[in-house]
C-alpha positions in Angstrom: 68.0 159.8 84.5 64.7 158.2 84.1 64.8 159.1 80.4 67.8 157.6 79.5 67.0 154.2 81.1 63.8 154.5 78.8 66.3 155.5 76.2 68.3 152.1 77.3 65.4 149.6 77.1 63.4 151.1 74.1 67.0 151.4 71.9 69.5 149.7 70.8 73.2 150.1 72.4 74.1 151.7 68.7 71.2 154.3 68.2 71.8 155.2 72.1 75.2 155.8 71.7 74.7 157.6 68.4 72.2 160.0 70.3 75.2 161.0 72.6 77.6 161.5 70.7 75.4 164.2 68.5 74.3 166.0 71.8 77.8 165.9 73.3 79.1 167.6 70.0 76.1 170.1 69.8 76.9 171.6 73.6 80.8 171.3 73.1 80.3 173.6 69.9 77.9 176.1 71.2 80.1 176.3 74.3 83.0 177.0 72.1 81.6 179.6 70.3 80.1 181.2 72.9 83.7 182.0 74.5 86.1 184.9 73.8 89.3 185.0 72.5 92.1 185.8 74.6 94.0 188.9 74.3 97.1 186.9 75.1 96.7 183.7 73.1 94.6 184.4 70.3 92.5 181.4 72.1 89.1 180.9 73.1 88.7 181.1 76.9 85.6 179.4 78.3 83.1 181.2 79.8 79.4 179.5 81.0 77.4 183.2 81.2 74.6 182.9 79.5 75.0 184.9 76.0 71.7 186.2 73.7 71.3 184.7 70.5 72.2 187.8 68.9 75.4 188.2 70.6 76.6 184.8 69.7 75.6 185.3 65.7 77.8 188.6 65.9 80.2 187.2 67.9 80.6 183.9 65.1 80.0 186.1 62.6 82.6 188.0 63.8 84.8 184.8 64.6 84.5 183.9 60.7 85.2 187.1 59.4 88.5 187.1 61.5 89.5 183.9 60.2 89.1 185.0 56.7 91.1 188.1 57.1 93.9 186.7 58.3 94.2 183.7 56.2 93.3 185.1 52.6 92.0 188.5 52.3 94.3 190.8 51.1 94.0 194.9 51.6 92.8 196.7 47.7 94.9 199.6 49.5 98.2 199.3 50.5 98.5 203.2 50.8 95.9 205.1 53.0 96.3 208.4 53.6 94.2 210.6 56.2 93.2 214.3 54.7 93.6 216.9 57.6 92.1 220.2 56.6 93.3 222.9 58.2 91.4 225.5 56.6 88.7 224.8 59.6 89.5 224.2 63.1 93.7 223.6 62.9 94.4 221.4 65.5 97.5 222.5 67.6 100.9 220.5 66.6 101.4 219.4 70.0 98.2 217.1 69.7 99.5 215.5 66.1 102.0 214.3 69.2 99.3 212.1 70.2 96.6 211.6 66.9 100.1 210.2 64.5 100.4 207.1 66.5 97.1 206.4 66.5 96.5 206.5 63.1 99.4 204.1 62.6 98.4 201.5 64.6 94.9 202.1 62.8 96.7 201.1 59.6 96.8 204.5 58.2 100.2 205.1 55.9 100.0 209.3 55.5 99.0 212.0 55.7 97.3 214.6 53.2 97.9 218.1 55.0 95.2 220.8 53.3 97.1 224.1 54.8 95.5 226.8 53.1 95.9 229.8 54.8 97.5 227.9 57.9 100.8 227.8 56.0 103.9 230.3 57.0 104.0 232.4 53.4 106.7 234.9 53.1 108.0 237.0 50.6 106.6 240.9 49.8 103.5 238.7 47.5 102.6 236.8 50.3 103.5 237.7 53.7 99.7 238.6 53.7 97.9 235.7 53.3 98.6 233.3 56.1 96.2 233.3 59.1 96.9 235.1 61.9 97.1 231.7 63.8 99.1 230.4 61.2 101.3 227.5 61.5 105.2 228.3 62.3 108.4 227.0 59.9 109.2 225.1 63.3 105.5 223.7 64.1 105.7 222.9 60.1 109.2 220.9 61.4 107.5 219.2 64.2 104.8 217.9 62.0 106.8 216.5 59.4 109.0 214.9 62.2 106.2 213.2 64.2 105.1 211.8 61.3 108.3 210.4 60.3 108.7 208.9 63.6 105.2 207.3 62.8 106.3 205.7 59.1 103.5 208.3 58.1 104.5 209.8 54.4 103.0 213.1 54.5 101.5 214.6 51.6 101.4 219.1 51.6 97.8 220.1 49.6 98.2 223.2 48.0 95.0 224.8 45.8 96.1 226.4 42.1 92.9 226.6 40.4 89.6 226.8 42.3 89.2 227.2 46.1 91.9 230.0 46.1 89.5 232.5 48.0 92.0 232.6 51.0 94.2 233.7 48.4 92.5 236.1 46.1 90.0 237.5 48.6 93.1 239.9 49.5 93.4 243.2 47.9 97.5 242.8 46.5 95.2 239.4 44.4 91.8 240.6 43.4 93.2 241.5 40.2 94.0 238.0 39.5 90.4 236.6 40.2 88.9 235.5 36.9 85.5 236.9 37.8 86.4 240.2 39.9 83.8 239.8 42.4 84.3 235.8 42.7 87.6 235.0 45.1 87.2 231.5 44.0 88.8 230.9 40.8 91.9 232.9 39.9 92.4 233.6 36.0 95.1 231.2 34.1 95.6 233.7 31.5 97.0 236.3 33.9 100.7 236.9 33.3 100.9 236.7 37.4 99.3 234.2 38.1 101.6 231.0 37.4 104.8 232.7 39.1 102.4 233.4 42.1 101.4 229.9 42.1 105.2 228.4 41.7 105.9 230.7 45.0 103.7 228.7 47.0 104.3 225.5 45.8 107.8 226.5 46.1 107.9 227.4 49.8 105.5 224.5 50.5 108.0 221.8 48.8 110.6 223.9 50.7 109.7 223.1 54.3 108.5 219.5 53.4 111.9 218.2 52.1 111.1 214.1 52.5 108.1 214.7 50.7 107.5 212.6 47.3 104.4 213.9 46.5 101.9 217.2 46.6 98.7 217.9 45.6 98.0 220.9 43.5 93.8 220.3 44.1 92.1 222.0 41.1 88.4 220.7 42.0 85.8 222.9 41.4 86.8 225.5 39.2 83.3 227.2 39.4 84.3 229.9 36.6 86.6 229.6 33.9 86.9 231.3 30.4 84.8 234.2 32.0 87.4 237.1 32.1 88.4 239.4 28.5 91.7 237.8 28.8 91.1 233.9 29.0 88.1 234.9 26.0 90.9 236.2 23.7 93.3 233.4 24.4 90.5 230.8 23.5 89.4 232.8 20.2 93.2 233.1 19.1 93.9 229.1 19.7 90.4 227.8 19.0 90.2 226.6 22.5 87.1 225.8 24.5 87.3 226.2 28.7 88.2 222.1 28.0 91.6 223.1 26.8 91.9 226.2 29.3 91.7 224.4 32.0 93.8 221.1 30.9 96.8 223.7 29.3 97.0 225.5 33.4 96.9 222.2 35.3 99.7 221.1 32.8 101.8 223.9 33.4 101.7 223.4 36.8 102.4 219.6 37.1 105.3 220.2 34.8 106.9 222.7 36.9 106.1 220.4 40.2 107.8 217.6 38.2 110.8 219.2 36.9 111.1 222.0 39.2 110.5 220.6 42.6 111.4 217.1 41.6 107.7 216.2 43.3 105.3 214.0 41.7 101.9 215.9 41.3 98.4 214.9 42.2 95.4 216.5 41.3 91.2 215.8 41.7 89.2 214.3 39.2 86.1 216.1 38.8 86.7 218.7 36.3 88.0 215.9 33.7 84.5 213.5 34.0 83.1 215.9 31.2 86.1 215.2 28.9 86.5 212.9 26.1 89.1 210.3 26.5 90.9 211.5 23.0 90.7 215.0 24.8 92.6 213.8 27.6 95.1 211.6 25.6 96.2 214.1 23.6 97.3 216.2 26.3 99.3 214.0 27.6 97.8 214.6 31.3 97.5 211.1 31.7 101.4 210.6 32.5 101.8 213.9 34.4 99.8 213.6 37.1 98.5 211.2 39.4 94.6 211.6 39.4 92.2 211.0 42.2 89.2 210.1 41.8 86.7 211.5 45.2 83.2 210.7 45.8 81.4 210.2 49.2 78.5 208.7 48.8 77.2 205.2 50.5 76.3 204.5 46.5 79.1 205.9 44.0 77.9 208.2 41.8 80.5 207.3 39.1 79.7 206.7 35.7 81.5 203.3 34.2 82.4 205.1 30.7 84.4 207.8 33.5 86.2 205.3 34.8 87.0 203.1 31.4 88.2 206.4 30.1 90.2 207.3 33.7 91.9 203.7 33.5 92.6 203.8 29.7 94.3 207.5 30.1 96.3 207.5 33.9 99.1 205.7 34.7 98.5 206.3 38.3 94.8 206.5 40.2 93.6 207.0 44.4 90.1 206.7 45.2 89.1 209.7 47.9 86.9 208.6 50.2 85.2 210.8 53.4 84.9 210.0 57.0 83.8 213.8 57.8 82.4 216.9 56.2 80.1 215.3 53.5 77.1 215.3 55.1 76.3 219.2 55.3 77.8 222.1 55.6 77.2 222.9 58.9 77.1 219.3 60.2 78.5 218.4 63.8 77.4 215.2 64.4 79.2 212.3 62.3 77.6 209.4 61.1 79.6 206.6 61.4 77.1 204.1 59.1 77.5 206.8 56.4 80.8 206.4 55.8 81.2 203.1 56.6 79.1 202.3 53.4 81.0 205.1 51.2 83.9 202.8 52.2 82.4 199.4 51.5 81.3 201.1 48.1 84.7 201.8 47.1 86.2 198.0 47.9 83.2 196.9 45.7 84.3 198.7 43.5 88.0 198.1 43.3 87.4 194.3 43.6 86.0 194.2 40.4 89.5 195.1 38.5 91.1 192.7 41.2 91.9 190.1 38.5 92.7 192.4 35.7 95.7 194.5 34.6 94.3 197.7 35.7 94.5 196.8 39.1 98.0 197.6 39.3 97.0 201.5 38.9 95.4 202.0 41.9 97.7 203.2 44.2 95.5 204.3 47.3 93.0 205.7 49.2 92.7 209.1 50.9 90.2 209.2 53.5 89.1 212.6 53.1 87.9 215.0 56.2 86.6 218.3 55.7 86.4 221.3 58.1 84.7 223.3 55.8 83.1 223.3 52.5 85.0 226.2 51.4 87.3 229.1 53.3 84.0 231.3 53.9 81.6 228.8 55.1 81.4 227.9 58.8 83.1 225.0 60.4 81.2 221.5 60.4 82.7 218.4 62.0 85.8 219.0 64.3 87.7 216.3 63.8 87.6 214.4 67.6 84.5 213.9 67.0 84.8 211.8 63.9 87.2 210.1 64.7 84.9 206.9 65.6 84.2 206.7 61.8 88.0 207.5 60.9 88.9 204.3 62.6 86.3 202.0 61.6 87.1 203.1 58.2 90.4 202.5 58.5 90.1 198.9 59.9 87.6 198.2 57.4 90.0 198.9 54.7 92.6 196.7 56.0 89.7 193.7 56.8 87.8 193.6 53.6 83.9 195.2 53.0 82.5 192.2 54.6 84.4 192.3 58.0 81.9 195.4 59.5 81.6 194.4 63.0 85.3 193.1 63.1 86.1 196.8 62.1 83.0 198.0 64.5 84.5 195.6 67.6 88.4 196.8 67.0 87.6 200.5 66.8 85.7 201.0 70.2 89.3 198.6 71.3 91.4 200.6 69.8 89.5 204.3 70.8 88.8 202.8 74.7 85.2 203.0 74.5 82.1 201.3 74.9 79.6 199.3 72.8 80.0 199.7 69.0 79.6 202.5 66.9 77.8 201.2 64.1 75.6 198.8 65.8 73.7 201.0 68.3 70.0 201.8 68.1 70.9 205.2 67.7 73.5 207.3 65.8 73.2 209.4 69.2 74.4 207.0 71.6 76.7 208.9 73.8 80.3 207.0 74.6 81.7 208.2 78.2 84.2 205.7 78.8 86.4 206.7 76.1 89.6 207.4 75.5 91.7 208.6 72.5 93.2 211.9 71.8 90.4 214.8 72.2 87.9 212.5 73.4 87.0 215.1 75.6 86.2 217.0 72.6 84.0 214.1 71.2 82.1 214.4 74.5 81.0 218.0 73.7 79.9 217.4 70.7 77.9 214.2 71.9 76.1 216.7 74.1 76.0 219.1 71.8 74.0 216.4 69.8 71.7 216.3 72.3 70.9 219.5 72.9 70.5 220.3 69.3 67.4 217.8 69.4 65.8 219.1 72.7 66.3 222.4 71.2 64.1 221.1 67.6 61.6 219.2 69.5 60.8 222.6 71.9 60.9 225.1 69.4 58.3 222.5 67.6 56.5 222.3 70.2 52.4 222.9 69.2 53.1 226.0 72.2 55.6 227.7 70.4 53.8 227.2 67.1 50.9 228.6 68.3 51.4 230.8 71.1 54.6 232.2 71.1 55.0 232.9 67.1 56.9 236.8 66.0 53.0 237.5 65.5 52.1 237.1 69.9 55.3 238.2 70.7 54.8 242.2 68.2 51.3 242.0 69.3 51.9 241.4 73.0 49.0 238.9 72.6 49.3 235.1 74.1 47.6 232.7 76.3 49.4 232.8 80.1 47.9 229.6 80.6 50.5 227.7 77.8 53.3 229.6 78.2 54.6 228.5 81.8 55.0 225.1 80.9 57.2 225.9 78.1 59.1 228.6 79.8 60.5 225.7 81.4 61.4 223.9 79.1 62.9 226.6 77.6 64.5 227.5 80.6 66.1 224.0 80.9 67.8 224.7 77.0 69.3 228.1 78.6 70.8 226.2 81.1 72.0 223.7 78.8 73.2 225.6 76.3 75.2 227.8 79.3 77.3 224.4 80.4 77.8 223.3 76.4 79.7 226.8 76.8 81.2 225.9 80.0 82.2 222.5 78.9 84.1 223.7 75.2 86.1 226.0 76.9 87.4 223.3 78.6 87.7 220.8 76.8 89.1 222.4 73.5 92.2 223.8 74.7 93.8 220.2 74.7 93.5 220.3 70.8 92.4 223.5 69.8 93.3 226.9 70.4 91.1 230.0 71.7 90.2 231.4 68.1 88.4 227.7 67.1 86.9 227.3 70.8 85.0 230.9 70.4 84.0 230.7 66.6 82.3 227.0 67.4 80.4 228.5 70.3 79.6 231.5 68.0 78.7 229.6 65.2 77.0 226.6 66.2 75.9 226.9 69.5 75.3 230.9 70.2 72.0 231.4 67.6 70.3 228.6 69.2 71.1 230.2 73.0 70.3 233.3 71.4 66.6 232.2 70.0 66.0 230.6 73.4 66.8 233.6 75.5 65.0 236.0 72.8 61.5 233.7 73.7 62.4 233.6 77.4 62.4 237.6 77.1 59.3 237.2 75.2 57.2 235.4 77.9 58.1 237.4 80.9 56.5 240.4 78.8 54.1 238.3 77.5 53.1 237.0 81.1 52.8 241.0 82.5 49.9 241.3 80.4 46.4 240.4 82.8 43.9 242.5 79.8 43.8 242.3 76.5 42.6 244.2 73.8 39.3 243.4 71.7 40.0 242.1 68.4 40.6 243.0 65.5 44.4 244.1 67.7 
């Protein structure tokens, strides 16, 4: 008070009145800011806790970004369909019951099903190759039907090139592998090999009878032109493996086109080498619809690739990942990674906003895989990505700027805590959520864990030094280090004992018994293994009281 009268007497009414006014305005915005919206209203609602400085720039940061997105931005991708891969840890159908709605209100528009060997084959040429957990006509049924109760276009992905080993690792197919001890590629030139393909794309298109589209893969063809057969072919026509591979992948989008009345889609990779007259002249360009994957935070895609993809296609997708590009064997999914993937591709699509060519991009597919390929062991089960599915999705639908908007809505939208981008670490364990299989995503979180007590013991300079193959052959160690390791050691055995406890548990709500015991077995098991091998090793190594004079 005694300030202002000093204000009063040493200024003038206008300067005084001035200075009020400013300060007034000053609090009344930062108090504004500072307050939440209401769930109700879409209104800020006043709230005098104190707030860090950092909350309040996200939280305006955030306000902005809102603002923008729901006055002018508008989504690159009005189709964005979610890949489920089912050649690695099938989810049961009951729990699509409870994942389809959720990836509707997420903004997703489809679904790409990879069945592999989960589909229900038939016929004396194929009754052999689905998986003895495969998928039922009727649990086929169900699927399509809770995702046409969800608006969700679903979209079958059958393999006809490369990635066939779940098909021509059998014994009736080997003959059909273009390299005969490679089940990955089968051979074009075989006269079996296009009516076995038509069968499956036949029964496939059969039990999906709403479906527009299906994808006939061909990524990856890792041999081609190899076999006596495909050698002769290409001598007779003056072909190289170019025109091998475009003349099979035309034969089978024609008969998906005029035989199933589907239109075909197909992955990109194996025409980035081509010339653009190359692909012109086959006339690919209107036959397929061709998308284009990479899952990197920085695209590694050539400008000439796409100039020539744009020039040739009438129809393109981008293929993004929120799981399964980070290693083979990964478990732990990092949200930031495929965040950035995803703000890499709205860069890029942006950039043709204003042109012609915009109009032929007709989507994204947000990929997910379970494995790298049919042999290799699972990686991320897809619970526990399903943090960076959702971000991804919301980001899509906000614009590459509107990160913690997407960050905020996700952990709304999945029940949980804090954010998932924003966190100090990648680590940082959620136990407040709740989506479908968050119980699974809470395994895995303390699988997470485990897996880095597990590194930092086994680096330990003790185990380096005193419990190496060499002390443990020679019965030859210090007793002095090895107590306080054993437990530390003892403490993973225990761990790795309730991860066990916990999965079989927690799994059954998505998963069934086979892909609760071969995640145990796969992941978990060698490291339990290693630590009880070491255990065994110091009790031995802790009978010892003499020792023998060197050299031993």
């Amino acid at each position: 008070m005694a300030v202002l009268v000093k204000l009063c007497t040493q200024w003038s009414a206008k300067r005084f009145l001035w200075l009020v006014t400013i300060v007034f305005v000053l609090v009344t915005l930062c108090w504004y800011m500072k307050s939440p919206l209401s769930a109700e209203t879409g209104q800020h609602k006043f709230d005098c806790s104190q707030t860090s400085s950092s909350e309040a720039a996200n939280r305006m940061e955030d306000g902005d970004m809102e603002t923008e997105q729901t006055s002018s931005y508008e989504p690159l991708f009005k189709s964005k369909i979610v890949h489920i891969d089912l050649k690695g840890s099938p989810p049961k159908p009951t729990y699509f019951s409870e994942l389809f709605p959720l990836l509707a209100k997420l903004g997703a528009t489809g679904i790409l099903i990879e069945y592999e060997d989960m589909f229900p084959y038939t016929g004396t040429s194929l009754e052999s190759t689905p998986a003895l957990n495969a998928y039922t006509p009727s649990m086929v049924s169900q699927i399509n039907q809770l995702a046409k109760e969800n608006h969700l276009e679903v979209i079958p992905l059958i393999q006809t090139f490369g990635h066939l080993e779940f098909l021509l690792k059998l014994p009736q197919h080997m003959h059909l592998r273009e390299v005969p001890d490679q089940p990955q590629a089968i051979c074009p030139t075989h006269n079996e090999t296009l009516p076995l393909l038509f069968q499956l794309l036949q029964q496939v298109a059969k039990l999906h009878p709403e479906s527009k589209r299906i994808h006939i893969g061909a990524d990856e063809v890792y041999f081609i032109g190899r076999c006596t057969a495909c050698q002769d072919r290409m001598n007779n026509k003056l072909w190289s493996t170019s025109d091998l591979f475009i003349d099979h992948v035309s034969a089978v989008a024609k008969f998906v086109n005029g035989k199933l009345g589907m239109r075909p889609m197909m992955w990109d990779d194996e025409f980035r080498s081509f010339t653009e007259p190359q692909l012109v002249q086959s006339g690919i360009g209107s036959l397929v619809d061709l998308v284009v994957w990479n899952y990197k935070p920085t695209l590694e895609l050539d400008r000439d690739i796409w100039a020539k993809y744009l020039n040739v296609f009438d129809a393109i997708w981008a293929a993004s990942a929120f799981k399964g590009a980070t290693g083979s064997n990964q478990q732990i999914t990092s949200v930031r990674y495929h965040v950035e993937n995803h703000r890499a591709w709205l860069r890029l699509i942006a950039e043709y906003r204003d042109t012609p060519y915009l109009s032929k991009f007709k989507g994204i597919m947000l990929t997910g895989w379970s494995r790298y390929d049919h042999f290799a062991v699972t990686c991320e089960l897809l619970p526990a990505a399903f943090p960076s599915l959702a971000v991804d999705l919301l980001l899509l639908q906000y614009g590459e700027n509107h990160v913690h908007l997407a960050d905020q809505e996700a952990v709304q939208y999945l029940g949980c805590t804090g954010s998932f981008i924003f966190q100090q670490s990648q680590d940082t364990y959620y136990p407040s959520c709740n989506f479908p299989g968050w119980e699974v995503f809470s395994v895995i979180q303390n699988y997470g864990q485990v897996m880095e007590q597990y590194a930092k013991v086994l680096n330990d300079s003790v185990v380096r030094g005193w419990l190496t193959d060499y002390n443990l052959a020679k019965q030859f160690s210090s007793p002095t280090h090895l107590s306080g390791i054993g437990t530390e050691l003892s403490y993973l055995q225990n761990s790795f004992d309730a991860l066990k406890r916990e999965s079989e548990i927690a799994f059954p709500a998505v998963y069934d018994m086979n892909t609760t015991k071969e995640w145990f077995e796969s992941h978990v098991k060698p490291m339990a293994d290693k630590v009880s091998e070491l255990l065994m090793g110091i009790e031995v190594l802790r009978s010892k009281n003499v020792w023998p004079r060197r050299p031993i």
